[in-house]
Steps between C-alpha positions, in 0.01 A plus 500: 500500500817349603606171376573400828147567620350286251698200562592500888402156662134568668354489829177451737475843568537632125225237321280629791564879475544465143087360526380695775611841310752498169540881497685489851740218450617715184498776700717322776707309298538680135485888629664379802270728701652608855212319718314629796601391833309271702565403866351207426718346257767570755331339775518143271854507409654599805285231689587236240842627607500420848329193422708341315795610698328275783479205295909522375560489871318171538252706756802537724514938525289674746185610409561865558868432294197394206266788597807731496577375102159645415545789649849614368359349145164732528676776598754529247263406200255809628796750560600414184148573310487809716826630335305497154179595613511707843108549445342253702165615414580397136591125619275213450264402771173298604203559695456806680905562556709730351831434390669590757248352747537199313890525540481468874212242503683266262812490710349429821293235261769356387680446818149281635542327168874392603472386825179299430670355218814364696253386790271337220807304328661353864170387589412327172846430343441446144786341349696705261595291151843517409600559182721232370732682282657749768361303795374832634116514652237613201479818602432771233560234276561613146354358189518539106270243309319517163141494459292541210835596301593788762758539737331498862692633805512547840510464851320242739474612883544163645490138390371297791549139528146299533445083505402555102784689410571857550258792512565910414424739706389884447581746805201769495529800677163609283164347426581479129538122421621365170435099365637575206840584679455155709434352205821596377697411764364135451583466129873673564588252790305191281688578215871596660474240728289237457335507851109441556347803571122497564385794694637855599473745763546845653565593819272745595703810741182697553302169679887303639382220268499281170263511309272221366749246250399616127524190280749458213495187402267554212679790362689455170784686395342512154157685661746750661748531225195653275449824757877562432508436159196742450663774733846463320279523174338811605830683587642411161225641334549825707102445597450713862132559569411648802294407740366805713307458783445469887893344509646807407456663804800210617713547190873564532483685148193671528656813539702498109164308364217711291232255479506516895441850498165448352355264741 
């Protein structure tokens, strides 16, 4: 294992695929395993694209300018996956689609998710933050804190200004939800800034909505400094147990992983 593996600063997404199933984060991010495509994953960033493009043009382009974003951004990021693997029937997919089915359905998805987004945000307004150090808005706002004795990374959607402080906020394009990646967000901002941050949110693209505040102000960065400090523990130790089951069926590495082939 590469040295630079074991001590990279960590991340929501690893602690949580490093728990759901050890086996694939090595195989993602030790055998750097070529994953399977999924129209999906597409469908987020090139919505969180257009998105945010909206919001650095203080709501002032056109919504089809914003729809247009997302679809330039979708359409290069699939073209691109089809160069490596021209197969669509070996690409990712849920339901009853295939992957090429799912292709199709996820861009004319994602262009529903766009428009109801920029109508959304004009009627509501929520008031971007702005980050005092550039005076830009917080929009993928970077962070690098310590917690439990590990470096902790990453990027936060959207900072939203509230009467109690400020508030993060998760774009979903999925139904997969994540406190512990709220949870996060609050301790990075608490402990960068020094703002009051008692609840987070995600805007929900499937429903045009937020969802229901989650509450932060009981989390301490101590209670969520022990998940990364076990994780970071756990890749030192070169300890990757698998974890097959149902999920596999969804898994980027599937494909390279044995213990999948015996489900």
């Amino acid at each position: 294992m590469s040295l630079s593996v074991e001590n990279q600063p960590r991340s929501v997404s690893q602690v949580e695929q490093y728990e759901k199933c050890a086996w694939r984060w090595y195989l993602q991010r030790v055998e750097r395993v070529e994953p399977r495509p999924a129209a999906w994953s597409f469908h987020g960033t090139a919505f969180h694209t257009a998105a945010e493009a909206w919001e650095r043009s203080s709501r002032r382009m056109e919504p089809e300018e914003v729809v247009d974003i997302f679809r330039d951004e979708y359409t290069a990021l699939v073209n691109k996956a089809l160069d490596k693997e021209p197969d669509t029937d070996l690409w990712l997919a849920a339901g009853r689609y295939t992957g090429g089915e799912d292709i199709e359905r996820r861009y004319n998805l994602g262009i529903e998710h766009t428009r109801a987004y920029v109508e959304w945000s004009r009627n509501n307004e929520p008031a971007i933050w702005t980050e005092p150090t550039d005076g830009g808005p917080a929009l993928e706002l970077y962070f690098m804190v310590e917690l439990g004795g590990i470096k902790v990374r990453g990027y936060i959607d959207q900072v939203i200004k509230v009467k109690d402080g400020v508030r993060p906020r998760d774009l979903k394009t999925g139904s997969t939800k994540s406190k512990f990646q709220l949870q996060t967000y609050g301790i990075a901002l608490r402990e960068l800034y020094g703002l009051e941050v008692n609840d987070a949110d995600w805007y929900l693209a499937r429903d045009g909505r937020l969802s229901r505040p989650v509450k932060l102000d009981q989390v301490s960065a101590d209670e969520l400094g022990e998940r990364y400090a076990a994780m970071d523990a756990g890749v030192k130790r070169g300890d990757f147990p698998a974890s097959p089951g149902f999920d596999c069926r969804f898994c980027d590495m599937a494909h390279a992983c044995f213990f999948s082939a015996k489900t």
